[in-house]
matplotlib code that plots the C-alpha trace (Angstrom):
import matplotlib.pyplot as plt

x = [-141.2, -144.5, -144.1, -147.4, -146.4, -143.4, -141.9, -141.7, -140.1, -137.6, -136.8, -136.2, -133.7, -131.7, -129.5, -131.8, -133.8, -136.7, -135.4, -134.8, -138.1, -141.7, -144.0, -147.1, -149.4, -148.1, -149.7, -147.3, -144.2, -144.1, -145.0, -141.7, -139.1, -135.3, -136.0, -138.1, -135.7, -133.4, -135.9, -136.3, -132.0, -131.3, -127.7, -127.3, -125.8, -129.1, -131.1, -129.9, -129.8, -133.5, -135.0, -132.9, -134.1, -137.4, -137.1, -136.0, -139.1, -141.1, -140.2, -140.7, -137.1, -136.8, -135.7, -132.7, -131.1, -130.4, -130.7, -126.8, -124.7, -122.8, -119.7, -116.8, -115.2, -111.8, -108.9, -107.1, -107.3, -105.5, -103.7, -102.8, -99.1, -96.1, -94.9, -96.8, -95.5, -92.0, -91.6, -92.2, -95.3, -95.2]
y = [50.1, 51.4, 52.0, 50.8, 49.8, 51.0, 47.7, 48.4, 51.4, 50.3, 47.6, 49.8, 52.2, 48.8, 48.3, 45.5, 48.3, 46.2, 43.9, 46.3, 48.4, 47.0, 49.3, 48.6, 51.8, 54.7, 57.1, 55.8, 55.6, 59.1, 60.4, 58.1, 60.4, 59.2, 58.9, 55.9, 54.0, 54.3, 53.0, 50.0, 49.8, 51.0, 51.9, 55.8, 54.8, 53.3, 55.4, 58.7, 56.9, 55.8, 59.5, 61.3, 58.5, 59.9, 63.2, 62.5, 60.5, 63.2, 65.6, 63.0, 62.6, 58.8, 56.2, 54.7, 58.6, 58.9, 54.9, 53.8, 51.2, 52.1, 53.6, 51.0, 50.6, 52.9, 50.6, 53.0, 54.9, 57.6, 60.1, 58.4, 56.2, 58.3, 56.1, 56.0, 54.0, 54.0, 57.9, 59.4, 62.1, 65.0]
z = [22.9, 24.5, 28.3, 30.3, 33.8, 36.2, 36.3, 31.7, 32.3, 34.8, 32.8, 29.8, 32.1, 32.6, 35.5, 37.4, 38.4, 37.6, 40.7, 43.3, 43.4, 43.3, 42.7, 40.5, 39.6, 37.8, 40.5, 43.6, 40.7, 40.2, 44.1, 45.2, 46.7, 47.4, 50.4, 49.7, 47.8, 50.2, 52.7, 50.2, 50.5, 47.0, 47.2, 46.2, 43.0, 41.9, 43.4, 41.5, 38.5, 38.8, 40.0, 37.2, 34.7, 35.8, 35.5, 31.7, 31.0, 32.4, 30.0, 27.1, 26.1, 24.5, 27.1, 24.5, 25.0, 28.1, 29.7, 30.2, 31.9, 34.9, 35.1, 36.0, 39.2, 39.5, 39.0, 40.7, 43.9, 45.5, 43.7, 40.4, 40.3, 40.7, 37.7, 34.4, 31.3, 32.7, 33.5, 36.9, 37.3, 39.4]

ax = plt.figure().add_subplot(projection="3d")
ax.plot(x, y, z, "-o")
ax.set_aspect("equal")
plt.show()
């Protein structure tokens, strides 16, 4: 789709982005730093994801190659089980 506003294009990048920042003209989009979002409480996660979404548009690659969901959460913390599928690891 065509990309006129900020708030288009962070709904194109996906991940609510559209909800968390408000701004409306192109000129302030582009001049926000990270420091900025985080002002606005954008956890980091977000935040690196919407300034290296950025940086992609910028040098005109096409929003549906690089926009992705999240990672999940790590089921597992620590090391990794001692015990895998019956047989002890390490």
């Amino acid at each position: 789709g065509k990309i006129t506003t900020p708030q288009d294009f962070l709904k194109a990048i996906g991940r609510n982005s559209e909800k968390r920042v408000s701004i409306d003209s192109w000129e302030a989009f582009w001049r926000t730093t990270g420091w900025e979002l985080k002002s606005a409480s954008i956890p980091v996660r977000d935040r690196r994801y919407i300034l290296w979404c950025m940086e992609k548009f910028r040098q005109d690659i096409p929003i549906e190659q690089f926009a992705h969901e999240p990672k999940p959460k790590k089921k597992i913390r620590g090391w990794g089980p001692a015990v895998q599928h019956g047989k002890r690891i390490r």
